[in-house]
Structure formats: structure tokens, C-alpha cells
FIMI-199485 format. One record per atom (N, C-alpha, C): residue number from 1; residue in one letter; atom name; x, y, z. Coordinates in pm, 1 decimal. Example, Ala and Ser with C-alpha at 12.3 -4.5 7.8 and 13.67 -1.06 7.14 Angstrom:
<atom 1,A,N,<1319.0,-569.0,780.0>>
<atom 1,A,CA,<1230.0,-450.0,780.0>>
<atom 1,A,C,<1320.0,-330.0,780.0>>
<atom 2,S,N,<1285.0,-225.0,708.0>>
<atom 2,S,CA,<1367.0,-106.0,714.0>>
<atom 2,S,C,<1290.0,3.0,787.0>>
***
This chain:
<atom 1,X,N,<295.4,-3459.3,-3339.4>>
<atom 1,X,CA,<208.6,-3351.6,-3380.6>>
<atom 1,X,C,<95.5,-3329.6,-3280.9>>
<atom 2,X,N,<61.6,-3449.4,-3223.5>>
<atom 2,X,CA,<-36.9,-3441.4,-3133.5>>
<atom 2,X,C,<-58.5,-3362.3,-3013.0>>
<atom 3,X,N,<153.5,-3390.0,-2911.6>>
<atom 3,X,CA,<197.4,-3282.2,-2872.6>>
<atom 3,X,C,<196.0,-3129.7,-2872.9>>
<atom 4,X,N,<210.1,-3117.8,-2949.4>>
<atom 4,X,CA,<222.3,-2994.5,-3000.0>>
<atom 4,X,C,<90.0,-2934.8,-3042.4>>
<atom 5,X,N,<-25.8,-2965.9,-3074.3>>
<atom 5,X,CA,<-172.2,-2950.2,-3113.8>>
<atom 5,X,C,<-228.5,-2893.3,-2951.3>>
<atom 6,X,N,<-155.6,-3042.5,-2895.6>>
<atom 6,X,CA,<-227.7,-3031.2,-2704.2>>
<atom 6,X,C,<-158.6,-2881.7,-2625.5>>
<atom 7,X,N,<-35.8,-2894.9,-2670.0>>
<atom 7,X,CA,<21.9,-2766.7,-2589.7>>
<atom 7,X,C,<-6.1,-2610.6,-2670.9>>
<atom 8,X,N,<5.5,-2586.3,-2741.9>>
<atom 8,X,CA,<-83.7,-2510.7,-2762.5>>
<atom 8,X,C,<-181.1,-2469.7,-2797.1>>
<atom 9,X,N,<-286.4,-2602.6,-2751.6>>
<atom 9,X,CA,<-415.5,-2561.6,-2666.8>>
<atom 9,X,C,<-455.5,-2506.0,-2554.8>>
<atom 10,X,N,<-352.1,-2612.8,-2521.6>>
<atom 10,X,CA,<-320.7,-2542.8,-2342.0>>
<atom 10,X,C,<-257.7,-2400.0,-2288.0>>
<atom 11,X,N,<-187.6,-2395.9,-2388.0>>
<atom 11,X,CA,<-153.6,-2215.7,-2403.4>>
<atom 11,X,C,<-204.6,-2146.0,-2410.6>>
<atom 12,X,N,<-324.6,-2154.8,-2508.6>>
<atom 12,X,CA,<-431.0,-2079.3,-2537.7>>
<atom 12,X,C,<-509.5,-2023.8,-2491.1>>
<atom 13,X,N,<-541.7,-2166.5,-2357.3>>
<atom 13,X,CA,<-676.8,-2197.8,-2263.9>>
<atom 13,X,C,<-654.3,-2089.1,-2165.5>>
<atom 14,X,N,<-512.8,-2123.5,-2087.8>>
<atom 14,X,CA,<-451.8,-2056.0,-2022.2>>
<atom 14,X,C,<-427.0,-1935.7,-2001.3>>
<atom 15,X,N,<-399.6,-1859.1,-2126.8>>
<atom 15,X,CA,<-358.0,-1785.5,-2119.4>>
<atom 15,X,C,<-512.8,-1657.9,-2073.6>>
<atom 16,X,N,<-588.4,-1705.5,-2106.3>>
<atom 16,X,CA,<-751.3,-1652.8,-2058.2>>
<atom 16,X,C,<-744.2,-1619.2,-1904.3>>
<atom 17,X,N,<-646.2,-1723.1,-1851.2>>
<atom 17,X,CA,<-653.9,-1709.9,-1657.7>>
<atom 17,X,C,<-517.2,-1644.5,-1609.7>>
<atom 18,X,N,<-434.0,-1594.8,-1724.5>>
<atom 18,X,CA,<-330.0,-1499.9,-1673.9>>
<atom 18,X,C,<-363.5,-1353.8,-1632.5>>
<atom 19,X,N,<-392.1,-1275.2,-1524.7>>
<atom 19,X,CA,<-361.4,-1166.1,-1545.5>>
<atom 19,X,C,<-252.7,-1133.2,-1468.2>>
<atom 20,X,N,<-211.2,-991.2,-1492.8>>
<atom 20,X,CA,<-98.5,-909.0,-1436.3>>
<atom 20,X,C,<-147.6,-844.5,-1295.5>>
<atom 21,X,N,<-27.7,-856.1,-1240.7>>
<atom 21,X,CA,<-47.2,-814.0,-1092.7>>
<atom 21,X,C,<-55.4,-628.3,-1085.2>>
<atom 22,X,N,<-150.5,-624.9,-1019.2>>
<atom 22,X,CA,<-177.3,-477.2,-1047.4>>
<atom 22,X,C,<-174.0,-391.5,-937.9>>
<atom 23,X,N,<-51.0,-427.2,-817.8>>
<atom 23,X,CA,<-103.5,-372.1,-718.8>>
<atom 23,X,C,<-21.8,-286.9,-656.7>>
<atom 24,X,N,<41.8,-192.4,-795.3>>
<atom 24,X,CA,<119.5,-130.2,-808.4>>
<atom 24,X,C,<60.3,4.3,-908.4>>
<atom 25,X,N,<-65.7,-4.7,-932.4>>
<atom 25,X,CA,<-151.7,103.7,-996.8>>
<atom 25,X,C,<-165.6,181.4,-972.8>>
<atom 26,X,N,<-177.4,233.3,-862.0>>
<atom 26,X,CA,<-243.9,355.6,-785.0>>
<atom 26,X,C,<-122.9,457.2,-729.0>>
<atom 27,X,N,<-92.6,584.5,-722.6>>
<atom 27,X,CA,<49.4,635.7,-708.6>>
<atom 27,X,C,<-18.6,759.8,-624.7>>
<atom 28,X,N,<29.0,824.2,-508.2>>
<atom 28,X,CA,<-6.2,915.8,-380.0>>
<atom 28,X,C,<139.6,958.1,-407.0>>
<atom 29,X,N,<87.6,1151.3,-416.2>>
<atom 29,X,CA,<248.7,1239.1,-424.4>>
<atom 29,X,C,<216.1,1298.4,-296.5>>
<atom 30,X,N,<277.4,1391.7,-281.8>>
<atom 30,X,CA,<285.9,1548.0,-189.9>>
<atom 30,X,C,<179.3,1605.9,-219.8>>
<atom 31,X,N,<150.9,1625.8,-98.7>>
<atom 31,X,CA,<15.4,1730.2,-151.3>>
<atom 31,X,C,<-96.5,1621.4,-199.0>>
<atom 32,X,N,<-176.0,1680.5,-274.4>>
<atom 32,X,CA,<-331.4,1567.6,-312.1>>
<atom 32,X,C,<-309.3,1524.2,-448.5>>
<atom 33,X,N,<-197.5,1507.1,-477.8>>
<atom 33,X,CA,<-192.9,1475.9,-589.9>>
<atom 33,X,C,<-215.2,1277.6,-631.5>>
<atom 34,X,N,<-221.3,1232.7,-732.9>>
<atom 34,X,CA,<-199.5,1090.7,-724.7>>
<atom 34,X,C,<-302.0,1065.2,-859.1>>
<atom 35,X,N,<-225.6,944.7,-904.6>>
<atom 35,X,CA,<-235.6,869.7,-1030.2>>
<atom 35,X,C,<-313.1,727.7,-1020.1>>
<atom 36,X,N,<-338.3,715.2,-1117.1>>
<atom 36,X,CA,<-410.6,565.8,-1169.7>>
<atom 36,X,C,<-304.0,523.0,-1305.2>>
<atom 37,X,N,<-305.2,394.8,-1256.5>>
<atom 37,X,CA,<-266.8,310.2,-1450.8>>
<atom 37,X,C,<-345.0,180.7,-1464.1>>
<atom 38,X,N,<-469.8,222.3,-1439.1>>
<atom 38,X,CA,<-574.3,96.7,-1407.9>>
<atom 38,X,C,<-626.6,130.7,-1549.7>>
<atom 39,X,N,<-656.5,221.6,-1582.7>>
<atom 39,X,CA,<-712.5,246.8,-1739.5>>
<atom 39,X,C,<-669.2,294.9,-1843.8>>
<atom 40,X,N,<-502.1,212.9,-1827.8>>
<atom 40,X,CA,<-406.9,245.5,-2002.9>>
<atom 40,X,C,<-315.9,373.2,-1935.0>>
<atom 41,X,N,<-311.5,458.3,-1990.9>>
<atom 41,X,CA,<-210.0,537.4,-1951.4>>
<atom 41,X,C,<-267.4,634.9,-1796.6>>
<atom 42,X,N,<-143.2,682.9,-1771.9>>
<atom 42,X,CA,<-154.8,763.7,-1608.5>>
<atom 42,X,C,<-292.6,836.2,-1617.7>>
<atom 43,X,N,<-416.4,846.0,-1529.1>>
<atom 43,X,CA,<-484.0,925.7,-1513.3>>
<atom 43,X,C,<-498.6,967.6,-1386.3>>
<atom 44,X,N,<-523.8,1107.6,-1381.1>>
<atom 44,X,CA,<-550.0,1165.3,-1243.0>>
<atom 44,X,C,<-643.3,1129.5,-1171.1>>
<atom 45,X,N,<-639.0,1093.1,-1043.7>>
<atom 45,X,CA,<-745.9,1029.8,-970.4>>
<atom 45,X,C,<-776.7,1101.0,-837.5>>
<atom 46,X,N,<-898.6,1125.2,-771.4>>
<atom 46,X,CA,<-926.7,1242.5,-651.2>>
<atom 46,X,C,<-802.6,1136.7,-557.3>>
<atom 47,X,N,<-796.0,1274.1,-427.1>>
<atom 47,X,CA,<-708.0,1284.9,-330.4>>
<atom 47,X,C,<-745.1,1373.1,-211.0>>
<atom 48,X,N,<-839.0,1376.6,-166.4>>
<atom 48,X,CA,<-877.6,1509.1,-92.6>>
<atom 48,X,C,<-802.4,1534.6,2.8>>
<atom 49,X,N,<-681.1,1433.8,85.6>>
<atom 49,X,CA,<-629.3,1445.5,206.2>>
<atom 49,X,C,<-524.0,1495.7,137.1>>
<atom 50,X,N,<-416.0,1569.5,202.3>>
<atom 50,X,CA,<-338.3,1698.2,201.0>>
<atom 50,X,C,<-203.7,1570.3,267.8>>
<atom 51,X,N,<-148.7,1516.1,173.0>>
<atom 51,X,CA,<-25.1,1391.1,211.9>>
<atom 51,X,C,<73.7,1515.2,299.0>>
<atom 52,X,N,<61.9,1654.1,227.6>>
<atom 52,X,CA,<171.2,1705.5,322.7>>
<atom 52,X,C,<334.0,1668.2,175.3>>
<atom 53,X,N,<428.4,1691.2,301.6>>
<atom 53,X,CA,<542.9,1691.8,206.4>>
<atom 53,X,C,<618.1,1563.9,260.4>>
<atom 54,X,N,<601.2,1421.3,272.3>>
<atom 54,X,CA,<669.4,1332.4,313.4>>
<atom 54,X,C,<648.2,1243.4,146.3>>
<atom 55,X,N,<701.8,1133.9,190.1>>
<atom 55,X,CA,<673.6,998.5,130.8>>
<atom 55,X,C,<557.9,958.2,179.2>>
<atom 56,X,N,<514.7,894.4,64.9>>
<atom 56,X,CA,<372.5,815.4,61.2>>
<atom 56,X,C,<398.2,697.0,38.4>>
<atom 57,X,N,<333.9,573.3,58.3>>
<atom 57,X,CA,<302.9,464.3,44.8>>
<atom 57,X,C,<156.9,423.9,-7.7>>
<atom 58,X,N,<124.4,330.8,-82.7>>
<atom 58,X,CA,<-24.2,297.8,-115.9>>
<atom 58,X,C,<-14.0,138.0,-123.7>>
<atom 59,X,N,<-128.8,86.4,-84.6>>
<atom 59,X,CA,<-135.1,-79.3,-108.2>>
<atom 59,X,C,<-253.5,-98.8,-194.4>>
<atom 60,X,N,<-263.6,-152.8,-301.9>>
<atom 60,X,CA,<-412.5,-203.0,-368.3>>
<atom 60,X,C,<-375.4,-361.0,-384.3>>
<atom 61,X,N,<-475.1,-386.5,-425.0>>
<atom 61,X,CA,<-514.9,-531.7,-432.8>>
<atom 61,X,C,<-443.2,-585.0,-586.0>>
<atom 62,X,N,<-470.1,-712.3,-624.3>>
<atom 62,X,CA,<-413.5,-753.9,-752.1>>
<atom 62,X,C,<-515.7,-701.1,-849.3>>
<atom 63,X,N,<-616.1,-681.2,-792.1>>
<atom 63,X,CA,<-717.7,-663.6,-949.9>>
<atom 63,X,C,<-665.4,-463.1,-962.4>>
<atom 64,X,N,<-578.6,-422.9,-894.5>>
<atom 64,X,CA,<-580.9,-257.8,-871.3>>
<atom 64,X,C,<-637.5,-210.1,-768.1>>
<atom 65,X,N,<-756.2,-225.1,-744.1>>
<atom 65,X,CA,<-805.0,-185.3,-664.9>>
<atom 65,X,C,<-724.3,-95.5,-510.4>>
<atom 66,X,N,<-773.8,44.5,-516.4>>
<atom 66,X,CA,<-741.5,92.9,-383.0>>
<atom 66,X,C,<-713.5,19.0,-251.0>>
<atom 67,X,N,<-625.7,-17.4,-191.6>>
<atom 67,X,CA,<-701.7,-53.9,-38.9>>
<atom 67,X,C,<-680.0,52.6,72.2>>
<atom 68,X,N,<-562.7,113.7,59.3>>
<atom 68,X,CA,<-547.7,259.6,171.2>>
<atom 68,X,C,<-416.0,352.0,129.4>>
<atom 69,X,N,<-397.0,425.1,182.5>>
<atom 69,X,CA,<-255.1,454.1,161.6>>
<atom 69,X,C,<-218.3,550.3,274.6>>
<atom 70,X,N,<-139.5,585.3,294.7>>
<atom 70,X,CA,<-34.7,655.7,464.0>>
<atom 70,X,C,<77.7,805.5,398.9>>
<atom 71,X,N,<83.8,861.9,442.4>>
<atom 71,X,CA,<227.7,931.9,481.2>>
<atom 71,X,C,<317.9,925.2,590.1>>
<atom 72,X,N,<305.0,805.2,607.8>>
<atom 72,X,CA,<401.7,780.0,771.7>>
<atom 72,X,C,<294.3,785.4,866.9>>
<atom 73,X,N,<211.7,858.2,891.9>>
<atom 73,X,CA,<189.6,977.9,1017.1>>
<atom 73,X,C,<52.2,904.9,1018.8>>
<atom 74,X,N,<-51.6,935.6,892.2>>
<atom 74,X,CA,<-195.0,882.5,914.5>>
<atom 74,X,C,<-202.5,764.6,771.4>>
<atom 75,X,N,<-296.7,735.0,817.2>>
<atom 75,X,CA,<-322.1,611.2,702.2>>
<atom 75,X,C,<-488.0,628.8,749.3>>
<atom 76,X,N,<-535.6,640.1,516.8>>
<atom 76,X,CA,<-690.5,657.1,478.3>>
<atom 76,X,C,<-682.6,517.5,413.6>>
<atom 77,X,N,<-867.4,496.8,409.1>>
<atom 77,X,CA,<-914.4,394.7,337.8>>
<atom 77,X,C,<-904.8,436.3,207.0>>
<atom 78,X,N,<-938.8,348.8,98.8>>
<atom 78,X,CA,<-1016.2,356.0,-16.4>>
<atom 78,X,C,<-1116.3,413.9,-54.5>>
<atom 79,X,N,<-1193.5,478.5,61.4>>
<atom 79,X,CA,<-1252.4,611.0,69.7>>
<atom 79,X,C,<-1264.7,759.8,94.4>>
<atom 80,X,N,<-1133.6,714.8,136.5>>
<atom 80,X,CA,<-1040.4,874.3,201.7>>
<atom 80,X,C,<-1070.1,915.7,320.9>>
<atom 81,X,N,<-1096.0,852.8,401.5>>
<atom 81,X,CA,<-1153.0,844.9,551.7>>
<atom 81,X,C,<-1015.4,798.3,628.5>>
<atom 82,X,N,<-981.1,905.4,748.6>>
<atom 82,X,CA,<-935.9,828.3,848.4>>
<atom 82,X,C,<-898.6,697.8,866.9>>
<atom 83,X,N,<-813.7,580.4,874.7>>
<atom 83,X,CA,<-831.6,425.2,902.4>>
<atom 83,X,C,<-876.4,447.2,1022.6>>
<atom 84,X,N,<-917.1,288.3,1110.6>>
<atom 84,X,CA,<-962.6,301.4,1230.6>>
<atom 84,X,C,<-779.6,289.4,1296.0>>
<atom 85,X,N,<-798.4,338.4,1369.9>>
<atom 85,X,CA,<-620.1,329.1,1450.5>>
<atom 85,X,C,<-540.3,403.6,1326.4>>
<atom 86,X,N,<-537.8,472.4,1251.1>>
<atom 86,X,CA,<-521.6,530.2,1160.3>>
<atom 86,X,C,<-391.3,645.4,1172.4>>
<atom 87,X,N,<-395.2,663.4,1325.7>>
<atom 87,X,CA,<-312.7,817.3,1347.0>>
<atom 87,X,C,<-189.6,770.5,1431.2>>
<atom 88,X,N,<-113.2,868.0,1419.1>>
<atom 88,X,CA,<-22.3,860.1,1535.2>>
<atom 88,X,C,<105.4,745.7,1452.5>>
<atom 89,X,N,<126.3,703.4,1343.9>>
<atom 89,X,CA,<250.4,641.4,1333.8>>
<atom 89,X,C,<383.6,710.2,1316.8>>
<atom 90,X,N,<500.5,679.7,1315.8>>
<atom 90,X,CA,<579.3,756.8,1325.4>>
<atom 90,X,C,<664.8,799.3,1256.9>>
<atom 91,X,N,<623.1,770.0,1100.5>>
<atom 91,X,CA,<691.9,792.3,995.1>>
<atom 91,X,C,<761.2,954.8,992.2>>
<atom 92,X,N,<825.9,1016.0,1031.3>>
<atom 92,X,CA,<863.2,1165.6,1010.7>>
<atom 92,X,C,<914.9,1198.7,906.1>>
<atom 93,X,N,<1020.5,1083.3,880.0>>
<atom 93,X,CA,<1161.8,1129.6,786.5>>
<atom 93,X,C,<1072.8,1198.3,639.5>>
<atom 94,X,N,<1126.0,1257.2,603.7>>
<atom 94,X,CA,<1079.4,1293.6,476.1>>
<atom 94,X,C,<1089.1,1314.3,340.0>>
<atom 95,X,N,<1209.1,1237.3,356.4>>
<atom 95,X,CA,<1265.0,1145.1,209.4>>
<atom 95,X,C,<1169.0,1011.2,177.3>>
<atom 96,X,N,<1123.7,958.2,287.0>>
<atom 96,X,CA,<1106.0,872.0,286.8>>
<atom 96,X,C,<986.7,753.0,369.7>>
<atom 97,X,N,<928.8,854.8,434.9>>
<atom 97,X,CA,<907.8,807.0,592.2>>
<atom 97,X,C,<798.1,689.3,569.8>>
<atom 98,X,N,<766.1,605.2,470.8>>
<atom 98,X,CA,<707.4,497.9,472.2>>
<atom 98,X,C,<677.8,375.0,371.6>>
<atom 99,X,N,<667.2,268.3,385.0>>
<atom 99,X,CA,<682.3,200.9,266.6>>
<atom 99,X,C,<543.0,89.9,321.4>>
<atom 100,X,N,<467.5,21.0,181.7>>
<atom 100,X,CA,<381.4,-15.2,261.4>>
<atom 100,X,C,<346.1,-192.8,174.9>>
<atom 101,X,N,<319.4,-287.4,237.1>>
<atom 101,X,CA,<342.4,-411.2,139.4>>
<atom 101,X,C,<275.9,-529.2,202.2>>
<atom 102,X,N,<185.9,-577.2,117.0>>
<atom 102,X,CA,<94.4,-692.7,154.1>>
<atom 102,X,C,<230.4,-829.1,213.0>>
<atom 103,X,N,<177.7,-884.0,350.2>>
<atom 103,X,CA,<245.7,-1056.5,428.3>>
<atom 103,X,C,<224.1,-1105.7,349.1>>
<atom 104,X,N,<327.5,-1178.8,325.6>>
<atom 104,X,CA,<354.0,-1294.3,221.5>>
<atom 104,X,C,<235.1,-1409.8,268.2>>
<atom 105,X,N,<200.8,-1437.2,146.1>>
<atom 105,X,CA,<86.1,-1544.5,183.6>>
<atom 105,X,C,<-63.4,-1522.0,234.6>>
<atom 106,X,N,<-52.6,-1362.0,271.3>>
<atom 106,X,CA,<-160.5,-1329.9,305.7>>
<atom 106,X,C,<-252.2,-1178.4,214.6>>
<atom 107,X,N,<-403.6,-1206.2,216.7>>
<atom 107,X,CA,<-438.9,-1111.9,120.9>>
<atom 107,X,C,<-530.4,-996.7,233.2>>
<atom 108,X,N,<-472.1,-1062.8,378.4>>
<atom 108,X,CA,<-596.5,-984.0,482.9>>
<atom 108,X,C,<-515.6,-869.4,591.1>>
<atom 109,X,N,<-379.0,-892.3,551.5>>
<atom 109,X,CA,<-248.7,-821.4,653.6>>
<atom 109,X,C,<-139.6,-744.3,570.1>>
<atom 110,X,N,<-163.0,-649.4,572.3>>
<atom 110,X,CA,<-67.8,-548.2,512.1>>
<atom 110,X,C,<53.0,-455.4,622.8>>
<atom 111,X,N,<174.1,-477.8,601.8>>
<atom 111,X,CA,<271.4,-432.6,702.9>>
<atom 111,X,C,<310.5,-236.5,674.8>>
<atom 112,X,N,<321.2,-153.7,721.9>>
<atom 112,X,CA,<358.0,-31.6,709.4>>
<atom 112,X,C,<468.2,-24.8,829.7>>
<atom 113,X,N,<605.8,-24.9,749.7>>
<atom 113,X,CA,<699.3,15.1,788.6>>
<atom 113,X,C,<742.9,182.0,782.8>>
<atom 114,X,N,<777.4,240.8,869.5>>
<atom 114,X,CA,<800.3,339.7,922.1>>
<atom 114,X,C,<931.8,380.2,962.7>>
<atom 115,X,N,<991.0,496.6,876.6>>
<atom 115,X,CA,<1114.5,558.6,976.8>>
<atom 115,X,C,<1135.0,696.7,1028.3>>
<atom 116,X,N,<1174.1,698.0,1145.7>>
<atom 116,X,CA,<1150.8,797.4,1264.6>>
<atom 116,X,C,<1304.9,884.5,1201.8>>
<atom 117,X,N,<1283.2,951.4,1300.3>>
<atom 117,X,CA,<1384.3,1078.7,1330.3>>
<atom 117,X,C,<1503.7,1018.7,1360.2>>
<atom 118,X,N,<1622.0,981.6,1274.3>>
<atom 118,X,CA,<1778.3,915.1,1323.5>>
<atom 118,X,C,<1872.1,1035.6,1399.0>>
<atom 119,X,N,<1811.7,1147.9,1342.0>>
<atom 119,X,CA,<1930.8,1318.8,1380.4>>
<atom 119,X,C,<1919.3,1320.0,1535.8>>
<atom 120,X,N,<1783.1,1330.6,1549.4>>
<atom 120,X,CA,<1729.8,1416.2,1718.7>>
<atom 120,X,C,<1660.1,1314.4,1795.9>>
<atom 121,X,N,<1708.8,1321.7,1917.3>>
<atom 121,X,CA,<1684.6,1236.4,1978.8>>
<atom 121,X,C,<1460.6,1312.9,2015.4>>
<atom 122,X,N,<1365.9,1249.9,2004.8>>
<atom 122,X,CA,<1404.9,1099.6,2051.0>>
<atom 122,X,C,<1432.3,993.6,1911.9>>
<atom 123,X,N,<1491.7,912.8,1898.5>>
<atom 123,X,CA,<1579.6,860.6,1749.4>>
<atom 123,X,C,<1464.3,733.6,1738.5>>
<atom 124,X,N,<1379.5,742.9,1675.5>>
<atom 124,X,CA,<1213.2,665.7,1651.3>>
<atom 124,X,C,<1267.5,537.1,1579.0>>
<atom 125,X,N,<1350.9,573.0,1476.8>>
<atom 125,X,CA,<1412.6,420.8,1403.6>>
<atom 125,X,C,<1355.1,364.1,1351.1>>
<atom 126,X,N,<1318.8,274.1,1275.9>>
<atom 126,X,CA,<1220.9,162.7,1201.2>>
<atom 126,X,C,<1114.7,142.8,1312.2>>
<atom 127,X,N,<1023.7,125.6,1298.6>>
<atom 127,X,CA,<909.7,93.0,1304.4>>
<atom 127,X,C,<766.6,25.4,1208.4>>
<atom 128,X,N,<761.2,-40.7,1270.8>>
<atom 128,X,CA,<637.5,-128.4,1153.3>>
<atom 128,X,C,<511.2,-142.3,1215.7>>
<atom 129,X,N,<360.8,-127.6,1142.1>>
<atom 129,X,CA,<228.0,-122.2,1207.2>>
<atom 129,X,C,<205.4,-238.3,1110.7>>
<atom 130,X,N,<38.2,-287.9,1137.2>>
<atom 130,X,CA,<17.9,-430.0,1080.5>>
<atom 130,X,C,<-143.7,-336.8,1060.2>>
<atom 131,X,N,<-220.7,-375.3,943.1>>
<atom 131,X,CA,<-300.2,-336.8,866.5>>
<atom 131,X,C,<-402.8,-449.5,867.2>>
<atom 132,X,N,<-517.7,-459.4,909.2>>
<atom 132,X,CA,<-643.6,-565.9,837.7>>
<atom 132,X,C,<-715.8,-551.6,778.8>>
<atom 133,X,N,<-697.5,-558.0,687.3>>
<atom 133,X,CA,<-842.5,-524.2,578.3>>
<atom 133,X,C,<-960.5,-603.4,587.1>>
<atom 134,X,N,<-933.5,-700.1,663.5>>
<atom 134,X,CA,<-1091.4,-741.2,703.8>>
<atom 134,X,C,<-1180.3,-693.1,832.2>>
<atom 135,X,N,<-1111.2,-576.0,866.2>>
<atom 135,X,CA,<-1138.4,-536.1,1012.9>>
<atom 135,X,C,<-1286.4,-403.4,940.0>>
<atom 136,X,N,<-1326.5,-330.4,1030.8>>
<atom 136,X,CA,<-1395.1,-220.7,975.8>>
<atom 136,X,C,<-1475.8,-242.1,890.8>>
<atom 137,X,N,<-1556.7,-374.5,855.7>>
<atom 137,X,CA,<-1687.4,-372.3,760.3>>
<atom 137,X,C,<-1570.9,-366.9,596.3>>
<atom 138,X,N,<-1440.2,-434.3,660.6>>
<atom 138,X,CA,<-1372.4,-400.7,476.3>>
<atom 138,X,C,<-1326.6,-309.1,471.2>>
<atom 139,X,N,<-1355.7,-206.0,540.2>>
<atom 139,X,CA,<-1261.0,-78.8,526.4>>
<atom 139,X,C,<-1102.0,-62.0,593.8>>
<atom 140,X,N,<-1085.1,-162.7,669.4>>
<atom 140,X,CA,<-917.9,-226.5,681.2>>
<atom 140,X,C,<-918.9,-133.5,848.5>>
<atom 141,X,N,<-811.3,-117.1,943.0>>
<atom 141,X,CA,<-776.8,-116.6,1068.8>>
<atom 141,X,C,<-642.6,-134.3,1097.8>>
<atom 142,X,N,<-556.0,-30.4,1142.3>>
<atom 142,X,CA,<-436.4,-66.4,1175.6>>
<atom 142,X,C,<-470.0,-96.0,1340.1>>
<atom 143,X,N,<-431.6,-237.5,1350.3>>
<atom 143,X,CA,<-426.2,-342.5,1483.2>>
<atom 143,X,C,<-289.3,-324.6,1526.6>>
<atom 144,X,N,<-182.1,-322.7,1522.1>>
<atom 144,X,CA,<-66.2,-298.2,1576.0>>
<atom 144,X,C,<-7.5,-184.3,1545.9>>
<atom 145,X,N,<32.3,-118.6,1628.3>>
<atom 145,X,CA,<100.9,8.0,1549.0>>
<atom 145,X,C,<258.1,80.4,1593.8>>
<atom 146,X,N,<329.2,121.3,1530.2>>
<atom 146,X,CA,<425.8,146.8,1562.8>>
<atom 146,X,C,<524.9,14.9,1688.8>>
<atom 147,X,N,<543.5,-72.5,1604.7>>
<atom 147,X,CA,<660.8,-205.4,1664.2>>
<atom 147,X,C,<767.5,-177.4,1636.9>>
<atom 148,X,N,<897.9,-156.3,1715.6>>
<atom 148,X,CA,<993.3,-161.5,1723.8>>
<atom 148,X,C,<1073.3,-221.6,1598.4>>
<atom 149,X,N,<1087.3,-203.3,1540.1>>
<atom 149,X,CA,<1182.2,-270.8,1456.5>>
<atom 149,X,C,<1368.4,-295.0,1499.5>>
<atom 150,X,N,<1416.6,-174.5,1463.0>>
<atom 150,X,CA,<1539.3,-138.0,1491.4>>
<atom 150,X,C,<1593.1,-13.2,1466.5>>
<atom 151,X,N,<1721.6,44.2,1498.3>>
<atom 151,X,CA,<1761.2,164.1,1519.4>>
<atom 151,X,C,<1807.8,197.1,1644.2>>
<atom 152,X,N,<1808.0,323.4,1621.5>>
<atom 152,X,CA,<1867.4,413.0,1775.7>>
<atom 152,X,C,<1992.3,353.9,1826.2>>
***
């Protein structure tokens, strides 16, 4: 009985230091559109940059929190500003042209993979940039940009 008294205590205790990973909250469409599910159901949240008609990508943190988001092409902060190194990636495709996802193990390097033009040459192919969010006073920095992946 004692067992059982202790473990779900410990369940209890515990369960106070579970939360859910949330870093999948924040949603960037076409155009300025884009969502929150940080406060219960979908709410509309500002967007002032013009995504255009591609795929979007967004990265936030576990608590939700914003950290930037891209259409292939440019990548903004959490403030809607330009990133620093921000321009010029080569996401075109437009089904699809970017996907974006915190390094394993790490909470300071975020990867943005990129796919180019496969039809017309020049054939851009996967490509991946590397993201720091500790760069810029916190406001994050793409440090590598457009790496070869594969293709062509």
C-alpha cells in the first residue's frame, strides 16, 4: 500500500513539471495570413510581411514562443524584421520551398532546408542554411546559407 501511496505521489508531483511541446503553435500561410494555438483555439495573429505564394516554414520555441519564420527566399524575426543574413535563400519551388527545424540537442541552431528549381536549369536542389538565435542581441542570424545538400 505504501507503494502505491508513494507512486502516486510521485505522479502527482510530477505531473506539475510536464508540459507539452509547443513549438508547433504558430502557423505562416500565403500572403499575411497566420495563426496562433498558444491561447486554446486558432487565433489570428499580425503578419505584416507579404509570404507571397510559396510554402512557409516557422520555428518557435517549446514554451510557443515565435522565433522567425521564411518563405524559402527571406527569413523575419519574431518581430517581423528582416533576419540578419536573412535574404537571398533559395527556396523557389512553390509547393513547397521550405521546411524549418530546431538541431537535435540544440536550443541555439535552427536548420532551414530549401528546395530550388529541379525543371530549369540552373537545378538549385536541396539546400540547407543554419539559423542562431543567439546571434543579433536574440533576434537570431542566418550564419550559413544556402549549403549544398543534394540534387541536380
Amino acid at each position: 500500500m505504501r507503494r502505491l501511496l508513494l507512486l502516486g505521489f510521485i505522479s502527482l508531483f510530477s505531473m506539475n513539471f510536464l508540459f507539452a511541446q509547443k513549438e508547433a503553435n504558430n502557423w505562416f500561410f500565403v500572403g499575411t495570413n497566420a495563426l496562433t494555438f498558444n491561447y486554446g483555439p486558432p487565433q489570428n495573429m499580425p503578419c505584416p510581411n507579404s509570404l507571397g505564394d510559396r510554402g512557409t516554414a516557422v520555428a518557435s520555441d517549446t514554451a510557443g514562443n515565435l522565433l522567425f519564420y521564411t518563405n524559402g527566399v527571406k527569413v523575419w524575426t519574431k518581430t517581423h524584421q528582416l533576419m540578419q543574413n536573412g535574404d537571398g535563400l533559395l527556396g523557389i519551388a512553390y509547393y513547397q520551398s521550405c521546411i524549418a527545424f530546431r538541431k537535435p540537442d540544440s536550443y541555439r541552431y535552427y536548420y532551414i532546408f530549401t528546395v530550388g528549381n529541379f525543371s530549369f536549369p540552373p537545378n538549385d536542389g536541396i539546400r540547407y542554411s543554419v539559423v542562431d538565435m543567439e546571434a543579433n542581441a536574440g533576434e537570431g542570424a542566418v550564419i550559413s546559407k544556402n549549403l549544398y545538400l543534394t540534387g541536380g
